[in-house]
N, C-alpha and C positions, 0 to 999 in steps of 0.2 A: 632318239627322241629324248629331249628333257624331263626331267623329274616335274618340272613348271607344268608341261606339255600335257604331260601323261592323267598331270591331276586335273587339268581344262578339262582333259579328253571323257575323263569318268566323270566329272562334276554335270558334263550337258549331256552323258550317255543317261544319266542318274536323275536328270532333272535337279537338279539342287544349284541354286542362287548361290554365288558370291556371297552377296548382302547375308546370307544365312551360313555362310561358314565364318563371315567376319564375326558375327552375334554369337555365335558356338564358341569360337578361338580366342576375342578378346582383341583381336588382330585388326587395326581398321580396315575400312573397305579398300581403301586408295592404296596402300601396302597392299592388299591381295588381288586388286587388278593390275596394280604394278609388275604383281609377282608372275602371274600367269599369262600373261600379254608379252612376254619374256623382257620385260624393260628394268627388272631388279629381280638380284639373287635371291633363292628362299635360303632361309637361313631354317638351319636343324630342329634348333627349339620352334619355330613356326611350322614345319614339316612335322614335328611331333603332334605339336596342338592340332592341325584337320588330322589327321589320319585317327587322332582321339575323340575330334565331332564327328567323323565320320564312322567311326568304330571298327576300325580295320587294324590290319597288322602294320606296324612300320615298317615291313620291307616289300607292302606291296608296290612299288612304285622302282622300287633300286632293285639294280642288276650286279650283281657283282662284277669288279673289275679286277684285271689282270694285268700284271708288272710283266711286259715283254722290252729286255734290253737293245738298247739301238747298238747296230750295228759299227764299229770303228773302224 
């Protein structure tokens, strides 16, 4: 699941509006339905601002990833 996904997923588990993270972030609305409807990339610095309206940690959302070499 996407980082996009994951924050849809807690914003309707959460009850909290779009419209009210745009107003918190500074972010318009149309960028954060964009964002989370998967139809544009969230960029880091907007990934930083919700998780700062939202008052959570930045790495609730990310999983760490792992460098496995392909095969020759």
């Amino acid at each position: 699941m996407t980082v996009e996904a994951k924050i849809k997923n807690y914003l309707q588990e959460n009850g909290i509006k779009q419209n009210w993270i745009s107003e918190k972030t500074g972010v318009p609305a149309g960028k954060i339905s964009l964002t989370l409807n998967g139809h544009r990339r969230l960029t880091f610095a907007e990934y930083e601002l919700i998780c700062g309206a939202l008052d959570i940690p930045v790495d609730t959302f990310l999983q760490p990833k792992r460098y496995e070499p392909q095969a020759v």
